[in-house]
C-alpha positions as CSV (number, residue, x, y, z in Angstrom):
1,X,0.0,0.0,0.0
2,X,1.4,3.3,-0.9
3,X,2.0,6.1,1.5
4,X,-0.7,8.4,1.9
5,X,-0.7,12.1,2.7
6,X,-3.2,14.9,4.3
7,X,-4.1,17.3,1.4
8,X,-2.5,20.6,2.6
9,X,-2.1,24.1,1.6
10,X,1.9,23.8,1.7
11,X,3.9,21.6,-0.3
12,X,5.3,18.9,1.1
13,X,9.2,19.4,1.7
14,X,10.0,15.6,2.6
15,X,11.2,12.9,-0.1
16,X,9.5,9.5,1.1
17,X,11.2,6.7,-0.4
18,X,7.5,5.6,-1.4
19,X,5.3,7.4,-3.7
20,X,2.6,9.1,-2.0
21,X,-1.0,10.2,-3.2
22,X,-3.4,13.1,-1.9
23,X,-5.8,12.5,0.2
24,X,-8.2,15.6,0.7
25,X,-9.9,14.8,3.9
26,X,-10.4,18.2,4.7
27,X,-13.8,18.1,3.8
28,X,-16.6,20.7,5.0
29,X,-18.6,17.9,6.9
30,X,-15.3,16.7,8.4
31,X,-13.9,20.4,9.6
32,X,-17.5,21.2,10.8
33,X,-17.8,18.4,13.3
34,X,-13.6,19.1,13.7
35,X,-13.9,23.0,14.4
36,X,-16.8,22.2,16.7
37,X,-14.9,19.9,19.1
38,X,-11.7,22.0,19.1
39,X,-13.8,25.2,20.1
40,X,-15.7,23.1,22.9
41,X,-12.1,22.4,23.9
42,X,-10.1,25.7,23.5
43,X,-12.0,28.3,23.0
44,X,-12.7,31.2,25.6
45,X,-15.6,33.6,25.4
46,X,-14.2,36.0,28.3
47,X,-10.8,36.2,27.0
48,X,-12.4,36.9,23.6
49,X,-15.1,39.8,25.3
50,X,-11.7,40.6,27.3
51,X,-9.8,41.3,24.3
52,X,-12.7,43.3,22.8
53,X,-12.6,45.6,25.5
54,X,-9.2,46.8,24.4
55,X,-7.2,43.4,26.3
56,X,-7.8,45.2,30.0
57,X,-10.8,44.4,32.3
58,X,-10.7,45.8,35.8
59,X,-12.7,44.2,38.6
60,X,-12.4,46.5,42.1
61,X,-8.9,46.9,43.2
62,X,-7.7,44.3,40.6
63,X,-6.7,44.4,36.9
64,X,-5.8,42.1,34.5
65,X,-4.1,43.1,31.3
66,X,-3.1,41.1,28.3
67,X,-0.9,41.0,25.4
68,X,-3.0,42.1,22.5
69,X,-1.2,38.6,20.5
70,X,-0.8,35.4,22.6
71,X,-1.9,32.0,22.3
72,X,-2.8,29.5,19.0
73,X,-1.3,30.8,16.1
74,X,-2.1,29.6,12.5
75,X,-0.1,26.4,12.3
76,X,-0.7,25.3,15.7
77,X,-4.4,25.6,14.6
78,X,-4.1,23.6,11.1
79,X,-2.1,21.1,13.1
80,X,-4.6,20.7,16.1
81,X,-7.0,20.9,13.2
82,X,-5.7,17.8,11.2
83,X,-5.0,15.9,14.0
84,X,-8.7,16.0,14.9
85,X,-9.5,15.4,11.0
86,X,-7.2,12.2,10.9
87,X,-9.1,10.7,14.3
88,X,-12.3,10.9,12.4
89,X,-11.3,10.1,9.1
90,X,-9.2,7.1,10.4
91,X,-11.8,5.8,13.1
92,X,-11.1,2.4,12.8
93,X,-7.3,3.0,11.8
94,X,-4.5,2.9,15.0
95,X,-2.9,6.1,14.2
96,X,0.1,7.4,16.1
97,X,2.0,10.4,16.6
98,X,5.8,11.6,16.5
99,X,6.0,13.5,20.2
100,X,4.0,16.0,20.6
101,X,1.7,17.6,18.5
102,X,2.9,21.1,20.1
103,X,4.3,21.9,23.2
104,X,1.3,22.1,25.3
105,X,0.6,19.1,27.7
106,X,-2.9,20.2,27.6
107,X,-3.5,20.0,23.8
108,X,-1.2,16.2,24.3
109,X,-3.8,15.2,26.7
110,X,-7.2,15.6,24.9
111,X,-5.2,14.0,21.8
112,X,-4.2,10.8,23.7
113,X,-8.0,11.0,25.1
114,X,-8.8,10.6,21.4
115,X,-7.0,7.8,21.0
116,X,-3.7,8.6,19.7
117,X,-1.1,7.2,20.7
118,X,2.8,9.4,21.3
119,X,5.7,7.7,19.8
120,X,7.9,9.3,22.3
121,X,11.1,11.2,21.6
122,X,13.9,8.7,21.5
123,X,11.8,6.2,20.5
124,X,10.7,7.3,16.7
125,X,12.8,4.8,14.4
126,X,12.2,1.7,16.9
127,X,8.6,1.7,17.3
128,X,8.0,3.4,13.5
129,X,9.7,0.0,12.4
130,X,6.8,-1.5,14.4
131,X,3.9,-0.3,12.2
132,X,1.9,-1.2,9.4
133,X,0.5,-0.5,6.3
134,X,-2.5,-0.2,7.3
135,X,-1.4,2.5,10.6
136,X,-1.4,6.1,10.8
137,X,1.3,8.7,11.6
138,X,0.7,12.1,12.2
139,X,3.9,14.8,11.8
140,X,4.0,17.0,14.2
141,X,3.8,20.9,13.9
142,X,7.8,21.0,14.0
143,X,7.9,18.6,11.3
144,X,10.6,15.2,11.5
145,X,14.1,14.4,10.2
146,X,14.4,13.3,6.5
147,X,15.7,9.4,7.7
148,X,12.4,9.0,10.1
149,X,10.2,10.6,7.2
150,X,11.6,7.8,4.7
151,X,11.1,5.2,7.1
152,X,7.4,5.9,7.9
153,X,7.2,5.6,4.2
154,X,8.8,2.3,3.8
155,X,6.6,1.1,6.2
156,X,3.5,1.8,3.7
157,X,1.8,4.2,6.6
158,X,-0.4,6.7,5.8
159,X,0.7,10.1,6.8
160,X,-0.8,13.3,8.3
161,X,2.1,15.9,7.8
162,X,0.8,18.9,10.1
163,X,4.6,20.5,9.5
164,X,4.5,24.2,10.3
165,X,4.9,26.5,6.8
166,X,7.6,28.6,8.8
167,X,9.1,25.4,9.5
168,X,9.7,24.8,5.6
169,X,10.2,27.9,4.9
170,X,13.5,27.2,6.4
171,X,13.9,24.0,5.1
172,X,13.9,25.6,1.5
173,X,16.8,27.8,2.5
174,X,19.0,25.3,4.2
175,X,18.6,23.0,1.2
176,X,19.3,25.9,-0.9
177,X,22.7,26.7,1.2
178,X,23.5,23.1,1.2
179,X,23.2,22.7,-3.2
180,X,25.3,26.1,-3.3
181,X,27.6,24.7,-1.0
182,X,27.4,27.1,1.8
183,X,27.4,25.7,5.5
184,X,24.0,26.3,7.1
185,X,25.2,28.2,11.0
186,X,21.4,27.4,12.7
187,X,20.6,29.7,15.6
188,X,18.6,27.0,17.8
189,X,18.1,24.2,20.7
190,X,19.9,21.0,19.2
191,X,18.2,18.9,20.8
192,X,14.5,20.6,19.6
193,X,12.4,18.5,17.3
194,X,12.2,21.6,15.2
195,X,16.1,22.2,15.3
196,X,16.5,18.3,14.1
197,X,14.5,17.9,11.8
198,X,16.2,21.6,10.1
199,X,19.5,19.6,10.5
200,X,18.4,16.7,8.5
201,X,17.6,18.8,5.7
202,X,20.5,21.2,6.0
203,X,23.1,18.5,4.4
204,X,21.1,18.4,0.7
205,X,19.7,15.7,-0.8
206,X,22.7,14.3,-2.0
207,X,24.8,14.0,2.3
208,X,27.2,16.4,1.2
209,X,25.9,19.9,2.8
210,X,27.0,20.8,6.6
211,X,25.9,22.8,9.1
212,X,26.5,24.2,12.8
213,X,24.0,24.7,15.8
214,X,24.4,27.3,17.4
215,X,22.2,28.4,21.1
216,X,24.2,31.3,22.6
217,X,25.8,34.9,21.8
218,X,29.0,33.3,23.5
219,X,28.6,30.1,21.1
220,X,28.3,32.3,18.1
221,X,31.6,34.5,19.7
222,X,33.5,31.5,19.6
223,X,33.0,30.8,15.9
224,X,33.5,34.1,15.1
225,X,37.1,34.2,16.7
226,X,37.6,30.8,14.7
227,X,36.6,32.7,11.6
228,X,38.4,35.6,11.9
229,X,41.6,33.7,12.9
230,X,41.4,30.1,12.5
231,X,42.0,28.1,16.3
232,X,42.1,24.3,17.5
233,X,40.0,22.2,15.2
234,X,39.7,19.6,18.1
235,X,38.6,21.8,20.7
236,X,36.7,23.2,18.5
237,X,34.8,20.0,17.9
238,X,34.3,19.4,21.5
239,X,32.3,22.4,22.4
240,X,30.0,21.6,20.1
241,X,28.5,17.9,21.2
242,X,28.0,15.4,17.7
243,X,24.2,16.0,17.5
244,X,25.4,20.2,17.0
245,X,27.1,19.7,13.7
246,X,27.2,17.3,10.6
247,X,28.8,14.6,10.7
248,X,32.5,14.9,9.0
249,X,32.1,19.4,9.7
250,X,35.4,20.8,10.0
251,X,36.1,24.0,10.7
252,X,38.8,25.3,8.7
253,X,36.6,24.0,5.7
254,X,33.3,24.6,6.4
255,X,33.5,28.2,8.0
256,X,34.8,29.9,4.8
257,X,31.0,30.3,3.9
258,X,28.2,30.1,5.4
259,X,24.7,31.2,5.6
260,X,22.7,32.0,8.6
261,X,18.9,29.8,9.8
262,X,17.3,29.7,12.8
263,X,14.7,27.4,14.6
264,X,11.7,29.7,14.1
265,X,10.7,30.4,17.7
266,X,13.6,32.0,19.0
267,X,14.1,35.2,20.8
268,X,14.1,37.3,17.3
269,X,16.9,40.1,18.9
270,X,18.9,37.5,19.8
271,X,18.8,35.7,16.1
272,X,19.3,39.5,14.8
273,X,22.6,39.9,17.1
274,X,24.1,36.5,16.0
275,X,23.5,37.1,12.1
276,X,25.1,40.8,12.5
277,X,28.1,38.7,14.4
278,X,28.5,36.4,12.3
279,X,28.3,39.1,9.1
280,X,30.9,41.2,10.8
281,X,33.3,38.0,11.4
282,X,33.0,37.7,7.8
283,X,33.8,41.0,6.6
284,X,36.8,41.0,8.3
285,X,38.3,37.8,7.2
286,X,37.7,38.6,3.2
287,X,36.7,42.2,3.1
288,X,33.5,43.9,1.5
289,X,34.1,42.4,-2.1
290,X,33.7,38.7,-0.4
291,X,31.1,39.2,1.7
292,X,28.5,38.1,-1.2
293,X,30.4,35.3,-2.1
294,X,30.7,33.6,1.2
295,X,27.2,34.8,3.6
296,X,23.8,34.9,3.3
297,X,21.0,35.4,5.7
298,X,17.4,35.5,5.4
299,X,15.0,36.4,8.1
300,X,13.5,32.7,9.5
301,X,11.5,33.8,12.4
302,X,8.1,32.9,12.2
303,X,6.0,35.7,12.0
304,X,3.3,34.6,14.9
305,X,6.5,34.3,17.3
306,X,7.3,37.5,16.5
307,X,4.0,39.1,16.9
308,X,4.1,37.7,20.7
309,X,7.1,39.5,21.2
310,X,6.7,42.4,19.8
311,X,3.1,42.3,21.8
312,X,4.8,41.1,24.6
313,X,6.9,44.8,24.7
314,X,4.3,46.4,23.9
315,X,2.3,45.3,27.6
316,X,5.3,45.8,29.3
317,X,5.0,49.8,28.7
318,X,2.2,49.6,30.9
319,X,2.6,49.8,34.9
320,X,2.2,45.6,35.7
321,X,2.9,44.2,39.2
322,X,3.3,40.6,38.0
323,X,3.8,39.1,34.6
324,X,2.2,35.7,34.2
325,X,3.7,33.2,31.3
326,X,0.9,30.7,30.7
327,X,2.0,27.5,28.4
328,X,4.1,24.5,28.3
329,X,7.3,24.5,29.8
330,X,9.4,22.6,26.9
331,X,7.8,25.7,24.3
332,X,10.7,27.3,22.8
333,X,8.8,30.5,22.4
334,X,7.5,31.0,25.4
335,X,10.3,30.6,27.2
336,X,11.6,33.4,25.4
337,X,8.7,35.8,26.5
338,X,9.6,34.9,30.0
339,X,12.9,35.8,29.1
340,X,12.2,39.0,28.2
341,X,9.0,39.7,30.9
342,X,11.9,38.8,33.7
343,X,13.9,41.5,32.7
344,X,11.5,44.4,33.9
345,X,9.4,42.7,36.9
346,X,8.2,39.8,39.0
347,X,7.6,36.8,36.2
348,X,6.0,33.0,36.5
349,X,6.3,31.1,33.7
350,X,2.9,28.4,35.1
351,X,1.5,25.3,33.2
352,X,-1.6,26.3,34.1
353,X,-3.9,28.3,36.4
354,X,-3.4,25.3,38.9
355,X,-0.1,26.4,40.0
356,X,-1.3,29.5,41.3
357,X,-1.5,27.7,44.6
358,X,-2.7,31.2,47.3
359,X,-1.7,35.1,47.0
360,X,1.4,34.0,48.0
361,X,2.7,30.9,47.0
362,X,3.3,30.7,42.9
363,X,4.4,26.6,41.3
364,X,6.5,27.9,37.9
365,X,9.3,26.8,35.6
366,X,12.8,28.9,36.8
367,X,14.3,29.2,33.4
368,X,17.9,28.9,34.9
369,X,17.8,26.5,37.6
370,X,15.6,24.4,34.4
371,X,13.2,23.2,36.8
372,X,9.9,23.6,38.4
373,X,9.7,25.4,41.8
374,X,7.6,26.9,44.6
375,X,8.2,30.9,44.9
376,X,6.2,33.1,47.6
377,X,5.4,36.6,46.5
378,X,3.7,39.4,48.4
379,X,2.3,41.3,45.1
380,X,-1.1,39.7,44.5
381,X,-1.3,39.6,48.4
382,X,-3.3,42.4,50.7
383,X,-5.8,44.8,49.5
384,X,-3.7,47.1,47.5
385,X,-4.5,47.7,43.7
386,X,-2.9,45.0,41.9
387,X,-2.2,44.5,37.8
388,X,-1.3,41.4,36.5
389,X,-0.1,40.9,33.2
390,X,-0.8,37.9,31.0
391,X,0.4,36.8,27.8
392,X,1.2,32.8,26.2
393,X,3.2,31.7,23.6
394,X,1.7,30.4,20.0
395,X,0.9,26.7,21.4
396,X,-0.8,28.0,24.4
397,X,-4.8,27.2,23.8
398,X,-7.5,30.6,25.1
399,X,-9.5,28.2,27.6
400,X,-6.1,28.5,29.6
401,X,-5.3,31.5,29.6
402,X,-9.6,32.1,31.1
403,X,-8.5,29.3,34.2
404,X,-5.8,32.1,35.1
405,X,-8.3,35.0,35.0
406,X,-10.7,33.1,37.1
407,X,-8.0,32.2,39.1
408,X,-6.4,35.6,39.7
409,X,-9.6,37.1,40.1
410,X,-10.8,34.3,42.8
411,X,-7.4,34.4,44.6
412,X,-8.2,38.6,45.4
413,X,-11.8,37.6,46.5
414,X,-13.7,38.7,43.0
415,X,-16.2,35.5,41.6
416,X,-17.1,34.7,38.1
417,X,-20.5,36.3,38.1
418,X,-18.8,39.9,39.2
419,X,-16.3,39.3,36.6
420,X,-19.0,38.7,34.1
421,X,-20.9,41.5,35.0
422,X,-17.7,43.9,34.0
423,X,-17.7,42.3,31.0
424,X,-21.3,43.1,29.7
């Protein structure tokens, strides 16, 4: 049986090793009964009456204000949406998925209460070897490595490819750096299925393309230095781990040019500052008249991560008391709005409104010590006028970000019903 794939509005970037054929399951009785599950499952009336009061309702001595972008964006939505489509379609099909859908364990949950089943990280190849012809395997919004892609195919499965646009966006350019022989530098998390599955692509069709991951401004430093003047190949090779470069990459050959990605959920300053480094490292080592010949950039960030940012800085010129992070706590891009919410004030990155245990006492993700932890806080305590802040990365579903209103509001003594009533 030959591998079958999701009709979908982007072209598929993958080579399977076995020919595929379009399936367009999309259909308006399908995405009817499909959009009216996900709403009964993500959808928020208050934060939507919320946001059409200009993102700011006030109840008493207590405000809550919100980013004006935050939460699903459009290829979280497509994916949640043909993950849905393939449970109906494929009723009496097993059908599987690679991870995670998207980094929310919320989303995860009501998929695996659905009946799919997670092939978890780690695990891909071995249990993918397991499957059938007659089995389904959905993609994940962050898209899979080119060897796991042509596996699935082998195996005869029928695929549901949710891959993010962005995501191939950037696949196009790495494969185009890779046929004009320029080494793909990837600003991004290594280890992120994202960041992976860019890799795979990043080395051409044909093996012979490289690349380098790069996560810090002190990683991308260190290159530059080996640009501008060469250095120890072997300790080179041993600050970045294997699964940061290609395999045979070697610096005094694969440096002379390159050309600049990114995973697309990364803190867009920070990608800015290491293309500018990386330009300048450049320009000194051949001069002006090179530059052309041996970099290329092209702006990767996708454009709903940079919408949260930018909205992110734009709540943050407002007097807040406490900024609340609402998503999942392996989400590349919203860890990067805590990063730049703890800058200014008091931040908590939760899961969910749950960890707002009292006033006081706050469960959340510390993005340095990479773990979860309790934190007491006097802000939302007393009867002083409080404003909290809220905003949630692009995998973060509306009916969570209403849990934390209630739950603010409740915490500083102010029900549903008087919340309601502010809201009419």
């Amino acid at each position: 049986m030959a591998a079958l794939s999701f009709f979908s509005p982007f072209p598929r970037m993958s080579a399977p090793a076995a020919p595929t054929r379009r399936v367009n399951v999309r259909t308006p009785e399908v995405m009817e009964r499909v959009q009216a599950q996900v709403e009964t499952h993500y959808r928020s009336q208050i934060v939507e009456r919320i946001r059409a009061r200009g993102s700011e309702v006030t109840v008493g001595n207590t405000t809550i204000r919100l980013a004006r972008d935050f939460g699903f964006c459009y290829g979280v939505e497509r994916a949640i949406d043909l993950a849905y489509a393939a449970r109906k379609v494929f009723a009496d099909k097993r059908v599987f998925l690679l991870g995670e859908i998207i980094h929310n364990q919320e989303v995860n949950r009501q998929l695996t209460e659905m009946g799919i089943v997670s092939i978890p990280v780690g695990h891909h190849e071995e249990e993918v070897s397991k499957l059938t012809a007659e089995d389904v395997v959905i993609v994940p919004a962050f898209g899979a490595e080119t060897n796991l892609m042509k596996l699935i195919s082998s195996r005869g499965c029928i695929i549901v490819d949710t891959t993010c646009g962005d995501v191939m966006s950037v696949w196009k350019r790495v494969r185009q750096y890779a046929k004009t022989s320029f080494t793909s530098i990837i600003h991004g998390k290594a280890e992120h299925e994202e960041t992976r599955a860019t890799s795979s692509r990043a080395v051409g069709d044909d093996g012979s393309g490289h690349f380098l991951v790069i996560l810090t401004l002190a990683d991308v430093d260190y290159v530059c230095d080996y640009i501008r003047q060469g250095g120890d190949k072997d300790a080179f090779l041993k600050r970045f781990p294997a699964e940061s470069h290609s395999v045979g990459f070697d610096p005094d050959l694969h440096l002379i040019r390159v050309g600049v990605a990114n995973q697309t959920t990364m803190l867009k300053s920070e990608t800015e500052e290491i293309q500018r480094r990386l330009k300048q490292a450049i320009l000194d080592r051949d001069g002006p008249d090179a530059e052309k010949q041996n970099f290329q950039v092209f702006d990767t960030i996708c454009g709903a991560t940079q919408e949260r940012q930018d909205s992110l800085f734009g709540l943050l010129k407002h007097p807040l008391d406490v900024l609340l992070v609402v998503g999942g706590y392996n989400s590349s891009n919203t860890t990067h709005l805590v990063e730049i919410g703890e800058q200014q004030l008091p931040t908590f990155f939760i899961r969910t409104a749950d960890c707002l245990k009292s006033l006081e006492q706050i469960v959340h993700f510390d993005l340095h010590l990479k773990a979860e932890k309790e934190s007491y806080s006097t802000k939302l305590a007393g009867n002083d006028p409080v404003t909290v802040g809220i905003t949630a990365g692009a995998s973060c579903p509306n009916n969570l970000i209403e849990d934390t209103v209630l739950r603010v509001f409740q915490l500083r003594g102010i029900d549903e019903a008087a919340l309601q009533a502010a809201l009419t």
